[in-house]
Residue, then its C-alpha position, 0 to 999 in steps of 0.5 A: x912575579x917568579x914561579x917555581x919552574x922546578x916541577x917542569x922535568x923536561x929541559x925543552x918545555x922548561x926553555x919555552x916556559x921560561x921564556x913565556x914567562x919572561x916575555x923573551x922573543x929572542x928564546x921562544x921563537x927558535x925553540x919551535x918548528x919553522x912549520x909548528x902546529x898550534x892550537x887555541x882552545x881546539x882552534x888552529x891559530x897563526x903561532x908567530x902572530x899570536x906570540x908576537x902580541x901575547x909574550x909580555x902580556x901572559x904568562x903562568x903564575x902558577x904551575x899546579x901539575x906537570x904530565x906526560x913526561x913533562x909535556x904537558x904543564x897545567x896551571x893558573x895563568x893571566x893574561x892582559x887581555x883575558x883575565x886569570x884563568x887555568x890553562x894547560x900547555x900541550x907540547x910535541x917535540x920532534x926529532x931534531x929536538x924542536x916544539x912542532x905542535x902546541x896546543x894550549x886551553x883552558x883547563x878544569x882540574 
């Protein structure tokens, strides 16, 4: 299902939740730090080992509201494994233009 990824105003986060929504390993892995930081609901996770097994099964099926210069994405999500649920996607870019940290939860707004 296509959502409209028009609200997302930063051309970094636009690539990586495009590819999340497609399930495309090819474009989502290069676009992050070789030692990204990721966090799950306030807990350090292991990033390639989760997305290996969550691209394809999660993706936004909405996009609610786009923050912090675009940075920071919150809306409705599914996953096959969890259920609907809302969620926000935190990003950091750093200077050579790649994702190093990625913090992502569930969210109440």
């Amino acid at each position: 299902m296509a959502i409209d990824l028009t609200k997302l105003s930063n051309a970094k986060v636009k690539a990586a939740i495009t590819a999340l929504q497609k399930g495309d390993e090819k474009t989502w892995f290069p676009l992050f730090a070789t030692d990204v930081a990721f966090y799950d609901d306030g807990n350090q996770m292991k990033f390639n080992n989760f997305f290996k097994k969550a691209l394809g099964h999660e993706r936004f099926t909405s996009i609610d509201k786009v923050e912090n210069n675009g940075l920071e994405v919150y809306g409705h999500f599914h996953s096959d494994q969890w259920g609907d649920f809302k969620t926000c996607f935190k990003f950091k870019v750093n200077k050579e233009g790649k994702i190093a940290r990625l913090d992502i939860g569930q969210a109440s707004y």
